[in-house]
C-alpha positions as CSV (number, residue, x, y, z in Angstrom):
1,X,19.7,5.6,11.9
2,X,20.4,9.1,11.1
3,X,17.0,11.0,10.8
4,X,17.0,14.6,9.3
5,X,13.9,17.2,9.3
6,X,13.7,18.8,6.0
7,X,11.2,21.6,6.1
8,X,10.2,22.0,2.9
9,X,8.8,19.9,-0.1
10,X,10.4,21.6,-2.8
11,X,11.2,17.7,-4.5
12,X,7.4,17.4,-4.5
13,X,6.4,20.4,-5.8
14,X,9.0,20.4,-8.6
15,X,7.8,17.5,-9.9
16,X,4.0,17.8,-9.3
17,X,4.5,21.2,-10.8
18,X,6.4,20.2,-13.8
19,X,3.6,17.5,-14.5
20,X,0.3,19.5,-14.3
21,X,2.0,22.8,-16.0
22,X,2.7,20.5,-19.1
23,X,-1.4,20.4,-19.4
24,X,-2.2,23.9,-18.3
25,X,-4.3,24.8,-21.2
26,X,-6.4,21.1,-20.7
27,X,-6.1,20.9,-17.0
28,X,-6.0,24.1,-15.1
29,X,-8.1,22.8,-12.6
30,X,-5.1,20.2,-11.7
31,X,-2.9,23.0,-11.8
32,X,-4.7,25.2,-9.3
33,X,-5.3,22.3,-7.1
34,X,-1.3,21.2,-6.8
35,X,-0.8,24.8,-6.1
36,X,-3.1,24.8,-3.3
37,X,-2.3,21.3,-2.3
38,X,1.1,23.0,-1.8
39,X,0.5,25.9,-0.4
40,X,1.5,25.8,3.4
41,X,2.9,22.0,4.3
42,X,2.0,23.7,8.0
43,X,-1.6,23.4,7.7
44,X,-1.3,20.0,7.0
45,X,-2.4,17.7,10.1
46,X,0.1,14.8,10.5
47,X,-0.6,11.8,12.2
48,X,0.1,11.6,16.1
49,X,3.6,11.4,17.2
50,X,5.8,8.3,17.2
51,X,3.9,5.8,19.5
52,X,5.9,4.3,22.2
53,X,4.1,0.9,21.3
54,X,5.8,-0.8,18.4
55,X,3.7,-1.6,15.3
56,X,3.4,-5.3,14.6
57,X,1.1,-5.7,12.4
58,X,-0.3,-8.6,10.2
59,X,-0.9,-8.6,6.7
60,X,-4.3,-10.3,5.9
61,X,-5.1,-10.6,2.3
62,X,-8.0,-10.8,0.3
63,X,-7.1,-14.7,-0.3
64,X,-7.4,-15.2,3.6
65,X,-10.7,-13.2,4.2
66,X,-12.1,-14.4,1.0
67,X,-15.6,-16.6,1.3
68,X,-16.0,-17.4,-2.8
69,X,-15.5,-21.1,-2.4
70,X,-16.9,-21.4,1.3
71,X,-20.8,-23.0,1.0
72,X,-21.7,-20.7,3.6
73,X,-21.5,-17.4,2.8
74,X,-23.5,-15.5,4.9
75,X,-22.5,-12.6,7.5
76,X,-22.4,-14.6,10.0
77,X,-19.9,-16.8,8.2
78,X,-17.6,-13.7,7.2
79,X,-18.1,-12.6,11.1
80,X,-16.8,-16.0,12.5
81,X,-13.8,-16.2,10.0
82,X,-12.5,-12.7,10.6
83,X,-12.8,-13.1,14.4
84,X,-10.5,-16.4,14.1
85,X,-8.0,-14.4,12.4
86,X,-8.1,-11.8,14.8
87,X,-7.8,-13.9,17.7
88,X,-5.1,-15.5,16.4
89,X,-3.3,-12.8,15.9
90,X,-4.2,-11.1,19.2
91,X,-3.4,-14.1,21.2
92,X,0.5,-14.1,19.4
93,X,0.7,-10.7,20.7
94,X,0.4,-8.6,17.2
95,X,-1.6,-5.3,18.0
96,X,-2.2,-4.3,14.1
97,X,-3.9,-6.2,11.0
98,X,-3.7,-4.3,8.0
99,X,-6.6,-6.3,5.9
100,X,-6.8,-6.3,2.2
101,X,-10.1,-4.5,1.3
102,X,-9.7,-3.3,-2.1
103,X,-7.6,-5.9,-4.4
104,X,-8.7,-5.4,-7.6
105,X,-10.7,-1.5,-8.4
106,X,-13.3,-3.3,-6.0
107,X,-14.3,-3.2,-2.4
108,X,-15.0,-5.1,0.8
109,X,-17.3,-2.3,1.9
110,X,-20.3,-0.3,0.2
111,X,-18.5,2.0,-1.9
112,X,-19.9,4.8,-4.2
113,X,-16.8,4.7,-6.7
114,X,-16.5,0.9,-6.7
115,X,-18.0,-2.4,-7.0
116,X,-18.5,-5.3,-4.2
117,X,-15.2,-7.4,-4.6
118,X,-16.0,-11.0,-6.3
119,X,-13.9,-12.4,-2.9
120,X,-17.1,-12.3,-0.6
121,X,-20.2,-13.7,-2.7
122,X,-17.9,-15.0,-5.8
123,X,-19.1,-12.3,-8.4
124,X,-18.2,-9.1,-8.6
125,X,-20.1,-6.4,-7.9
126,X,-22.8,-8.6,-6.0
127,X,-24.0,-7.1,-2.7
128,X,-23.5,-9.8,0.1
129,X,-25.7,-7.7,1.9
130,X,-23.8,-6.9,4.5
131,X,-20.4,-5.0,5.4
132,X,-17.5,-6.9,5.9
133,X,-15.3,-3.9,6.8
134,X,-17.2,-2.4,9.5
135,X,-17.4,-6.1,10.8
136,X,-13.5,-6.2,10.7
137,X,-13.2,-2.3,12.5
138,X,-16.0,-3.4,15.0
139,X,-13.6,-7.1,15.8
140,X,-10.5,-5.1,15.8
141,X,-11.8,-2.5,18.6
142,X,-13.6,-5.1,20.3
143,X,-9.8,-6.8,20.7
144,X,-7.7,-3.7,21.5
145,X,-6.1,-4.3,17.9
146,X,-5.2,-1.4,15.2
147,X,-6.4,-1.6,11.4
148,X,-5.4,-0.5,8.2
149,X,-6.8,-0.5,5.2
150,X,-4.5,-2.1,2.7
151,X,-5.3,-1.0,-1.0
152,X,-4.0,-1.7,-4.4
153,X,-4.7,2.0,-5.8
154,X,-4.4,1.3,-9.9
155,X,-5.2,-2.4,-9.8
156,X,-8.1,-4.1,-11.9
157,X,-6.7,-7.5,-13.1
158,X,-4.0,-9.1,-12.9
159,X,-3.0,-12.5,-14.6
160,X,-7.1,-12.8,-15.7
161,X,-8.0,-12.3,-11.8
162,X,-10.5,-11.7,-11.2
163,X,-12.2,-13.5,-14.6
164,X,-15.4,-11.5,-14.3
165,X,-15.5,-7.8,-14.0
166,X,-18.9,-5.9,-12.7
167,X,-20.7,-4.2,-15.2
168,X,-20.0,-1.5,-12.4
169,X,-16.1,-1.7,-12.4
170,X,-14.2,1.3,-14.1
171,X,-12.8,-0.4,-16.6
172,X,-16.5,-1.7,-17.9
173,X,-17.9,1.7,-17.0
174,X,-14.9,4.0,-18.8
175,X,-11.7,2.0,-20.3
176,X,-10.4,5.0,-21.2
177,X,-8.6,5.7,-17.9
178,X,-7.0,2.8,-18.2
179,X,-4.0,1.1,-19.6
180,X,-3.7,-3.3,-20.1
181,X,-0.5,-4.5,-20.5
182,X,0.3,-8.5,-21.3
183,X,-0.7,-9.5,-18.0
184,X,-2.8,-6.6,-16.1
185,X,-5.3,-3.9,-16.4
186,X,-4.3,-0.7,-14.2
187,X,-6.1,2.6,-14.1
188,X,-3.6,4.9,-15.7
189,X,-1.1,6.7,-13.5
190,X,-1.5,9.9,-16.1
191,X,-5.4,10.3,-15.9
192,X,-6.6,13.0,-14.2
193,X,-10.1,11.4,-13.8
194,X,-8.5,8.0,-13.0
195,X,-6.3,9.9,-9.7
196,X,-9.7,11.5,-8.6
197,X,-11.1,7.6,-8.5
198,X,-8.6,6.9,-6.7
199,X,-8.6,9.9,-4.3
200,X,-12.1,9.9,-3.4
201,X,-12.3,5.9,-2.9
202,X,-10.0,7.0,-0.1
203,X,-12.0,10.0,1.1
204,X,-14.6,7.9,1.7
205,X,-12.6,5.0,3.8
206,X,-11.6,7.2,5.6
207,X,-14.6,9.2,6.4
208,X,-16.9,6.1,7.1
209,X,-14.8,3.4,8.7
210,X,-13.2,3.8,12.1
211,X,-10.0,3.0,10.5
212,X,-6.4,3.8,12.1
213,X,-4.5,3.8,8.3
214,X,-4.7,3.1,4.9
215,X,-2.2,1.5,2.9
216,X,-1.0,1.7,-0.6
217,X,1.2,-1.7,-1.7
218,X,3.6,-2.2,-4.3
219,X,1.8,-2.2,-7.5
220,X,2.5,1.4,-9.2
221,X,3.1,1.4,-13.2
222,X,3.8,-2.8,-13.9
223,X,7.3,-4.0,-14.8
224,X,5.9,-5.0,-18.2
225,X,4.7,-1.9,-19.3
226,X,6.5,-0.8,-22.9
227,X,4.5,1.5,-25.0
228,X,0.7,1.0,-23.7
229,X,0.9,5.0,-22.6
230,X,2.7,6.4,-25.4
231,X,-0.3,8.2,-26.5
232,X,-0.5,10.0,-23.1
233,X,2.9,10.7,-23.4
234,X,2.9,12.2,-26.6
235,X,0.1,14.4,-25.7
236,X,2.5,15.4,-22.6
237,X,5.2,16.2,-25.1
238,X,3.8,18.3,-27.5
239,X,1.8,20.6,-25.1
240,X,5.1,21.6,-23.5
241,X,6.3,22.6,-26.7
242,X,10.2,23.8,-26.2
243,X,9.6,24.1,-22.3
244,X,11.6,21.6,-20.3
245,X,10.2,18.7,-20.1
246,X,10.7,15.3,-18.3
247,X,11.4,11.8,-20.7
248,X,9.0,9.6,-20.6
249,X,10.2,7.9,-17.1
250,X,10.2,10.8,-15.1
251,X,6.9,11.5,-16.7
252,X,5.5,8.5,-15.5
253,X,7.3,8.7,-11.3
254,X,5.9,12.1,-11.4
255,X,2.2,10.8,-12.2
256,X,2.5,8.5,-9.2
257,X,4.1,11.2,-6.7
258,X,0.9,13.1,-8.0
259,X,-1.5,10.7,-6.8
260,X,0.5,10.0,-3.3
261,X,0.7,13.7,-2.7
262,X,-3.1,14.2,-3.4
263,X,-4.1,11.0,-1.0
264,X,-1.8,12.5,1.9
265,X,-3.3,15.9,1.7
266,X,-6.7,14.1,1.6
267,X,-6.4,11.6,4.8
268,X,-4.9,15.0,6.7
269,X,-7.4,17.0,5.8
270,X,-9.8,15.4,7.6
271,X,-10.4,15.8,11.4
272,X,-8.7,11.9,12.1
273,X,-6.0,10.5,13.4
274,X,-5.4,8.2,10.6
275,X,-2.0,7.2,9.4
276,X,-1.2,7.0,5.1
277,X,1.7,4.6,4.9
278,X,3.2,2.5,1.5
279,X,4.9,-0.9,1.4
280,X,7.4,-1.0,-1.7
281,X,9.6,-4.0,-2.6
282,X,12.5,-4.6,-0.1
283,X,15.3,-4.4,-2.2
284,X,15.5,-0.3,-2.6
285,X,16.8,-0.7,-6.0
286,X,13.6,-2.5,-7.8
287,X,11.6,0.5,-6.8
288,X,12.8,2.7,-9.6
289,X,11.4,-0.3,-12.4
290,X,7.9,0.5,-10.8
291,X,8.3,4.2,-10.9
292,X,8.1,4.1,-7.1
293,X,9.9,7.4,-6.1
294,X,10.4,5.9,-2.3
295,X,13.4,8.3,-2.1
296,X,11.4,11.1,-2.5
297,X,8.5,9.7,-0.2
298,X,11.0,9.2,2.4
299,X,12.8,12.3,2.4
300,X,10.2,15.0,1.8
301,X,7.2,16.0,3.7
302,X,4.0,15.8,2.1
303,X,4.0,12.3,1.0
304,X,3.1,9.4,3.6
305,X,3.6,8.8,7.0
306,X,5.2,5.3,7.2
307,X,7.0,3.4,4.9
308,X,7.3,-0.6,5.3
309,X,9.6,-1.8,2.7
310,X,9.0,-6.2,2.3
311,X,12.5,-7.2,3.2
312,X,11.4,-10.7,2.9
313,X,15.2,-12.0,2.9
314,X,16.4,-13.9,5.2
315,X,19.5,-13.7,6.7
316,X,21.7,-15.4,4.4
317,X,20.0,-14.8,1.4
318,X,22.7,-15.0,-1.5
319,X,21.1,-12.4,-3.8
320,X,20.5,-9.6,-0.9
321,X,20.4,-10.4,2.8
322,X,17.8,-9.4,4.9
323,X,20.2,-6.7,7.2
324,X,22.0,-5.9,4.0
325,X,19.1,-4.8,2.5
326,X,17.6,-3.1,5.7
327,X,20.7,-1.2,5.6
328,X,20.0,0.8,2.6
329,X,17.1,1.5,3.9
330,X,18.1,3.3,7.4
331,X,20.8,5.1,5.1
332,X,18.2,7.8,3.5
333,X,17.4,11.1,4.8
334,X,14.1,10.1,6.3
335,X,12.2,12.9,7.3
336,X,11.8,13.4,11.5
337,X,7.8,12.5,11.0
338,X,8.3,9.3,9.2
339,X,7.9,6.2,10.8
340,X,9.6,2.7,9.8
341,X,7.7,-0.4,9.6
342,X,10.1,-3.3,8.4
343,X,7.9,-6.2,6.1
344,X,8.8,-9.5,7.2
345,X,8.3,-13.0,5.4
346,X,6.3,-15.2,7.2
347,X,5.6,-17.1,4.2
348,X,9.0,-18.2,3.5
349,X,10.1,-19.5,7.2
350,X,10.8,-23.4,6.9
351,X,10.3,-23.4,3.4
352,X,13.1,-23.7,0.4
353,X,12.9,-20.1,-0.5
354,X,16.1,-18.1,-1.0
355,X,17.9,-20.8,-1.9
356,X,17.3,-23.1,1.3
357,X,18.8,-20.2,3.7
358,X,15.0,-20.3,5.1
359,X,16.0,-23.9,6.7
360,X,19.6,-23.2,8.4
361,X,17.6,-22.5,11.3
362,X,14.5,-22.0,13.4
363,X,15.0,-18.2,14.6
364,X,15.5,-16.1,11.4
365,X,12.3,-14.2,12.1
366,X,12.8,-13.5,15.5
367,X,16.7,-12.7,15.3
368,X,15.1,-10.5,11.7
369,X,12.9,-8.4,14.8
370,X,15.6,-7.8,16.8
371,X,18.3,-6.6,14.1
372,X,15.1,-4.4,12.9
373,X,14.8,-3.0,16.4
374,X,18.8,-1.9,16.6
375,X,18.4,-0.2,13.3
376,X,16.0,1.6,15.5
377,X,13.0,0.5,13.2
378,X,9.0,1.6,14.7
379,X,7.9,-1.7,14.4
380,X,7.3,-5.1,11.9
381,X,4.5,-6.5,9.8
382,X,4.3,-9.5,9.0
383,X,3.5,-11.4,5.4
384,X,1.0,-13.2,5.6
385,X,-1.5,-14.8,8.4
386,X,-1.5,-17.6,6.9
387,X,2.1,-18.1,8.6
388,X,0.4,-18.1,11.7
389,X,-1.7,-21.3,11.0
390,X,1.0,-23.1,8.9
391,X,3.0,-26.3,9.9
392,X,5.7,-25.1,8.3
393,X,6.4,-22.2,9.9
394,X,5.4,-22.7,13.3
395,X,8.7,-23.3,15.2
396,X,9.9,-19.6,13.5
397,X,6.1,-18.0,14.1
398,X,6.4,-19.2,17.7
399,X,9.5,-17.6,18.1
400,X,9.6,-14.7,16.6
401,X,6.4,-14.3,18.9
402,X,8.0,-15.3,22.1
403,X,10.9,-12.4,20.9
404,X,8.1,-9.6,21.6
């Protein structure tokens, strides 16, 4: 894999630019601060060089940490679950969790910008009384393991989940910065006051738990989006007047390379070695439907530190195949800082998935680590725990372990 430094971020500031100068009569403050977010990429502080310990990490969602149907919900309860999980993955020989602590515009931690999530006491914004993520840091350290942070940045619903929202959640408190479409709620992309949200929830992660990253997922603008921002758009539009402008897709990319610029200056601004990484859909091509510019993330400075695209393929896959797809990936200009992280599916081992390829053998995961390592990949994560404690996977989980 052919990695290139490119010293500048002129992609990012074109487009940031381009966005905020369409409102500089009603957002000048968003213009000056994308000018000084822009200024000099060199005061920026990176993360720490490349570690010679490969990541492999293990997704934990909120489904796995959640206590809403458990009878016993107390701290204690939460403690004993999450230490199980970390065990388990400690004892495989994974040295990263990246744990799910803000699913849906709520949190798994006292949080000035958003409510309790519904996962912990089974209504959301309810206090358990307690703080799950400082029990999960406190774990992790006690176990020599890394954490992340894994967040859904726009997220409020999806699909009617959560069915309740807290009186306290922004879309009860200000539905104005947000958009619904047939089967979510997001905060929208192309509010200035909906990016700040989003900006400071992370501020203040990383500023109160001893955290080692924070991760955004693959939920940008939803696939079934059609006209649910066209009055944004418009107002876009006609305050350019006959300036050149962007169409309404480039509009909307731009709007989320505006909010990953603005959480990467923010986590490096602060005196902490913590890493700002993104884990978009594996197949390189889908990313464009979501307004995921993962080109651009890749390629310029200024963005994110890791990138894990969820090749969650296996090896024969007839649609895309997992090194097929992995491929495309090592083929962009990554930029020298940027780390690669390759998503693995440890749902789908043993089971029918991709058209029964999952079954032709008991290895895919483990030969999927190795193939990642002569691309010359920084490490794996794996989808989900749950893998880890499932019959059906246990003969590729054991392997791919034994591989390390």
């Amino acid at each position: 894999m052919i990695k290139r430094i490119i010293p500048f971020i002129a992609t990012a500031v074109t487009l940031c630019l381009v966005l905020t100068i369409g409102f500089i009569d009603k957002n000048k403050t968003a213009v000056k601060a994308t000018e000084a977010n822009y200024n000099s990429v060199s005061e920026i502080k990176t993360s720490s060089d490349k570690s010679s310990e490969p990541m492999k990490g293990v997704w934990v969602t909120y489904m796995e940490l959640s206590m809403q149907y458990d009878d016993d919900k107390s701290e204690g309860a939460f403690k004993n679950k999450f230490e199980n999980i970390a065990q388990d993955c400690k004892s495989r020989g994974f040295n990263t969790l990246i744990v799910q602590v803000r699913p849906f515009c709520d949190a798994l931690y006292s949080s000035d910008y958003f409510p309790f999530s519904h996962i912990i006491t089974g209504k959301q914004g309810a206090d358990p009384g307690y703080e799950p993520l400082e029990i999960m840091c406190e774990t992790c350290k006690k176990l020599g393991l890394k954490i992340h942070a894994w967040i859904n940045p726009y997220r409020i619903a999806l699909n009617n989940i959560p069915q309740e929202l807290s009186e306290t959640n922004p879309y009860i408190t200000d539905n104005e910065i947000c958009i619904e479409t047939d089967s979510t709620i997001i905060l929208d992309p192309a509010s200035e006051k909906a990016r700040e949200l989003i900006v400071s929830g992370v501020s203040e992660l990383a500023e109160n738990y001893e955290i080692d990253g924070i991760q955004f997922d693959d939920y940008f603008y939803p696939p079934d989006i059609e006209n649910e921002d066209n009055e944004q758009y418009l107002d876009y539009a006609s305050s350019i007047q006959n300036s050149f402008g962007m169409n309404l897709d480039e509009w909307r990319t731009a709007n989320v390379n505006l909010l990953i610029s603005e959480v990467y200056r923010t986590v490096h601004s602060l005196d902490k070695d913590i890493e700002f990484g993104i884990s978009p859909q594996g197949n390189l091509g889908n990313n464009a439907g979501l307004n995921a510019d993962v080109v651009s993330w890749c390629s310029q400075l200024g963005y994110i530190d890791y990138i894990c695209p969820q090749i969650y393929f296996s090896l024969e896959n007839p649609a895309l195949g997992f090194e097929a797809a992995l491929k495309e990936w090592t083929e962009l200009d990554f930029h020298d800082d940027l780390r690669l992280y390759i998503g693995l599916a440890g749902y789908k081992a043993g089971s029918d998935a991709d058209e029964n390829t999952w079954q032709d053998s008991d290895d895919i995961l483990a030969q999927e680590y190795k193939i990642s390592d002569d691309y010359n990949a920084d490490g794996i994560m794996l989808y989900s725990y749950s893998s880890l404690v499932d019959n059906n996977s246990e003969k590729e989980i054991n392997n791919l372990c034994e591989s390390f």
